[in-house]
VOBA-1610 file (N, C-alpha, C; in pm, whole numbers, padded with zeros to 5 digits, always signed):
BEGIN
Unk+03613-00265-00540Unk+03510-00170-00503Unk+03438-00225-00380Unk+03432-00147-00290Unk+03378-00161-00141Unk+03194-00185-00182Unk+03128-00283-00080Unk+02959-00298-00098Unk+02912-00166-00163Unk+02938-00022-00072Unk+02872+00078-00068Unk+02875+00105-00195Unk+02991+00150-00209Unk+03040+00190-00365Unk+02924+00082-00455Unk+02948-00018-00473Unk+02872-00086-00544Unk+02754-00066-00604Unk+02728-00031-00464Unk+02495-00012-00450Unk+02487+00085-00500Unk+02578+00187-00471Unk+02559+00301-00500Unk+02547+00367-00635Unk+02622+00297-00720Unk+02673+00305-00837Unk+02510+00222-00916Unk+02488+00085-00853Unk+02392+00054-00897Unk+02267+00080-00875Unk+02256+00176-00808Unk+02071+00290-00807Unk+02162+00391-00881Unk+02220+00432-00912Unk+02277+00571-01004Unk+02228+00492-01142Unk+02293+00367-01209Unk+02270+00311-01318Unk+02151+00294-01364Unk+02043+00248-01246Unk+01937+00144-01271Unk+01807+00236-01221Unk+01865+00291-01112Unk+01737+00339-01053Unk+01663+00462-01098Unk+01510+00439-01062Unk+01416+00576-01140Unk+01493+00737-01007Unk+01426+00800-01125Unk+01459+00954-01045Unk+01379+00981-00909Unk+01375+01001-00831Unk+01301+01031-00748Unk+01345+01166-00659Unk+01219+01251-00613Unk+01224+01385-00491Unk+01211+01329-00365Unk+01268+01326-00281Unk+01227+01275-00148Unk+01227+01415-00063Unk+01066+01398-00020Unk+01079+01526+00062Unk+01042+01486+00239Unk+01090+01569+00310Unk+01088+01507+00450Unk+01167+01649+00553Unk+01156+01673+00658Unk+01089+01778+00719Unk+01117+01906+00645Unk+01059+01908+00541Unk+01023+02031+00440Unk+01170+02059+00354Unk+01186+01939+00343Unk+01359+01979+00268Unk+01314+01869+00160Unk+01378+01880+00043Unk+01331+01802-00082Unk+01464+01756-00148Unk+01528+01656-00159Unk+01613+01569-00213Unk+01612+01455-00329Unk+01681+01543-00438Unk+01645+01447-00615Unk+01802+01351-00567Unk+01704+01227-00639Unk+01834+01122-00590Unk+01731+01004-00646Unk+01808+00903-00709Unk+01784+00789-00738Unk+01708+00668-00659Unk+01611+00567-00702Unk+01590+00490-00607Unk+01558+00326-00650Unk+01500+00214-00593Unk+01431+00125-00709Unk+01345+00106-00612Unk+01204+00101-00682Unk+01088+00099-00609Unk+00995-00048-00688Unk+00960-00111-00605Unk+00908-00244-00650Unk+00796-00286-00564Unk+00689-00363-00620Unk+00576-00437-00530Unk+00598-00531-00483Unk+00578-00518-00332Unk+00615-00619-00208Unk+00528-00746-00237Unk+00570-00879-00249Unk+00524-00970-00250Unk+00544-01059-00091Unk+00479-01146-00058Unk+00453-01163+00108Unk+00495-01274+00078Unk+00630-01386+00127Unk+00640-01501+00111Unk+00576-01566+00208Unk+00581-01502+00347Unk+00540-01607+00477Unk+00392-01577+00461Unk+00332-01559+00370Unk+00188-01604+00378Unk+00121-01474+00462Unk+00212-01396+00561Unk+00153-01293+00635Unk+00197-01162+00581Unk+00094-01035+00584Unk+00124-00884+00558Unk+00137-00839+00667Unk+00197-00773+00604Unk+00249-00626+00680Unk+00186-00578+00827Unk+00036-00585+00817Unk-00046-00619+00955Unk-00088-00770+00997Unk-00053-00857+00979Unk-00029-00970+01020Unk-00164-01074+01003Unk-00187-01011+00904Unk-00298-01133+00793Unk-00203-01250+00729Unk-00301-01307+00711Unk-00292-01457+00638Unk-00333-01427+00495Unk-00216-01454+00370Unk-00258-01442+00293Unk-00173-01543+00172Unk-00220-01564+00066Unk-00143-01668-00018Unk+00024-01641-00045Unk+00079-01762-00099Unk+00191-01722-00119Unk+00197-01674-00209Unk+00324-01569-00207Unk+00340-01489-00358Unk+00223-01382-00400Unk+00155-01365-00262Unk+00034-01276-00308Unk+00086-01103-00288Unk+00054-00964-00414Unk+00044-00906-00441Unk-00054-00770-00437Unk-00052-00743-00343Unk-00200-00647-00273Unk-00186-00490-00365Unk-00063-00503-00423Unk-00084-00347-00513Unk-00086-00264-00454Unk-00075-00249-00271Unk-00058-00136-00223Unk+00024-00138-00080Unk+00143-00227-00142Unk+00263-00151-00009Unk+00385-00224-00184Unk+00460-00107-00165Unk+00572-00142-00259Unk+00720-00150-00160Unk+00848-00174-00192Unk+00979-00166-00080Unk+01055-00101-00254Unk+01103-00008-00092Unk+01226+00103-00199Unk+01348+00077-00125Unk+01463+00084-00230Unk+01562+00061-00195Unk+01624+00204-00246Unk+01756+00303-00114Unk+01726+00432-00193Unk+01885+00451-00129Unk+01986+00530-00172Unk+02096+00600-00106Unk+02140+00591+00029Unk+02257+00547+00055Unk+02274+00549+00251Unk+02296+00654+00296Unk+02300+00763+00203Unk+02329+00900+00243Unk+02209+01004+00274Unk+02101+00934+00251Unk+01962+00979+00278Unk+01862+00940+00328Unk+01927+00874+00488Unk+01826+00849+00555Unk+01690+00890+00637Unk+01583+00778+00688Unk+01455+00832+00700Unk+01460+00873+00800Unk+01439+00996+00886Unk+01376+01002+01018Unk+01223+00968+01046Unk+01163+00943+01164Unk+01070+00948+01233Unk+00993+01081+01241Unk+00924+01099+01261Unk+00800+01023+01144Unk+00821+00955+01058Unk+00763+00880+00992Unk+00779+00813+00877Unk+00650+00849+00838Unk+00543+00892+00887Unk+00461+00940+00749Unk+00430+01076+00679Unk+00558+01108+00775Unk+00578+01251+00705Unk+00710+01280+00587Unk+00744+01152+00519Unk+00798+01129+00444Unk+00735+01117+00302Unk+00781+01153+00211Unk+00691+01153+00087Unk+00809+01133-00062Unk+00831+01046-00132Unk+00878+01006-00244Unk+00756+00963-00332Unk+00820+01105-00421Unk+00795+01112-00578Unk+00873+01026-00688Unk+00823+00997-00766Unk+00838+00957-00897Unk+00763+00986-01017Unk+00852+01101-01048Unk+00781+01162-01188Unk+00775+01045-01307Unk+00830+00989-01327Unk+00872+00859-01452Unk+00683+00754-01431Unk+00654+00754-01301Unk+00527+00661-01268Unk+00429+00778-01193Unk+00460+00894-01225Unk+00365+00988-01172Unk+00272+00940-01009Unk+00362+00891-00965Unk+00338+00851-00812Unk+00422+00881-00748Unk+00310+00936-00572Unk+00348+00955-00466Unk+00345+00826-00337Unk+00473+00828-00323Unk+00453+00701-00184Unk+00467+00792-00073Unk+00404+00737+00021Unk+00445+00774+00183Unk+00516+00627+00284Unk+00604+00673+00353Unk+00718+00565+00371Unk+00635+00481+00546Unk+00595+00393+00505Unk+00570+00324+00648Unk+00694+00275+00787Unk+00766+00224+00681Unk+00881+00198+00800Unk+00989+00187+00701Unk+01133+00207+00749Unk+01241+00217+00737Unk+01376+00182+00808Unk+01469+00130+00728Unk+01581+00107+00801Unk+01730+00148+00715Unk+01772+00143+00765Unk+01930+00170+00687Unk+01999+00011+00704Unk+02047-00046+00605Unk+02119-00149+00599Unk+02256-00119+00632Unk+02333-00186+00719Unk+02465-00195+00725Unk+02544-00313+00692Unk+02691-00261+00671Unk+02725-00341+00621Unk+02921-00318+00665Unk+02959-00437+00775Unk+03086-00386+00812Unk+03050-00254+00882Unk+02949-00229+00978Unk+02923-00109+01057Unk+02926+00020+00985Unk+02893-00017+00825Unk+02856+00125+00760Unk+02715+00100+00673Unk+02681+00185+00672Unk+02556+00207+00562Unk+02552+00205+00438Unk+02522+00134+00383Unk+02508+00078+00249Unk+02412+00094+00182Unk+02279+00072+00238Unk+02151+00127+00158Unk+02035+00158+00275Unk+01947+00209+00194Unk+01808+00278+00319Unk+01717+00156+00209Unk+01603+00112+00281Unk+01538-00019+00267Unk+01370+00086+00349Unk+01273+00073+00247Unk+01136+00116+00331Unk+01025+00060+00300Unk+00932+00037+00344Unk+00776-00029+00286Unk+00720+00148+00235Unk+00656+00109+00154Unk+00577+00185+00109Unk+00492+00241+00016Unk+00376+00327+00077Unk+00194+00308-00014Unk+00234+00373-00078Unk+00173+00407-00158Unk+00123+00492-00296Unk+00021+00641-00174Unk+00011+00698-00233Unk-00039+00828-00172Unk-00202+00830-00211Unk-00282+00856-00120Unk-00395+00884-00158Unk-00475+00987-00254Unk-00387+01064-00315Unk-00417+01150-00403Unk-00452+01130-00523Unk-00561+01206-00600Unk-00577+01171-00735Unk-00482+01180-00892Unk-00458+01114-00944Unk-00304+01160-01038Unk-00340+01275-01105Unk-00459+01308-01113Unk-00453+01456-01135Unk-00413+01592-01048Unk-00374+01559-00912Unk-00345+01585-00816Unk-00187+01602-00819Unk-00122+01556-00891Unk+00027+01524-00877Unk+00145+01647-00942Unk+00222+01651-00880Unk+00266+01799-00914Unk+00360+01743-01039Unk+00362+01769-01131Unk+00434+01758-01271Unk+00603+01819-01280Unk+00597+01918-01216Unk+00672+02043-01212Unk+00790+01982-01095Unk+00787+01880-01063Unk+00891+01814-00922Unk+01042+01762-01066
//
């Protein structure tokens, strides 16, 4: 089994459900979404901060190579009904691998909205 195949198979297995919506088109597809921990001591805006430190508000998703981000990136929006959270995607890349795409890789917040705010119905 080729990388792709692999990954692929393993966000189908492992990963939560997620809607990814982005220029007004909405895509259900698998993802794994986790809290970014900072090894080099620096965030994301280029603070100084402990090692292994945990700010609770930039997570990295790892999501399908078949559903990549365009620019904007904050006009990107992944749901997760399972954690009743909305992220908005700060930056993004597509991983390659042997000059193909293998996985999409993004930082990203939690949404400013109240969870009573959150559409159930996605």
């Amino acid at each position: 089994m080729n990388p792709a195949a692999s990954i692929k198979q393993l966000l189908k297995m492992h990963g939560s459900s997620v809607v990814i919506t982005q220029n007004d088109k909405s895509v259900k597809t698998k993802a794994l979404i986790h809290p970014l921990f900072y090894k080099n001591k620096m965030d994301i805006d280029g603070h100084y901060l402990p090692q292994g430190y945990c700010d609770g508000g930039h997570y990295l998703y790892y999501g399908m190579p078949d559903i990549p981000f365009t620019e904007p990136f904050e006009q990107i929006t992944i749901e997760c009904p399972a954690l009743k959270t909305a992220y908005r995607v700060k930056r993004a890349e597509v991983h390659l691998f042997q000059d193909k795409p293998i996985y999409v890789w993004a930082v990203v917040t939690p949404c400013t909205t109240k969870s009573e705010d959150y559409n159930e119905s996605v």
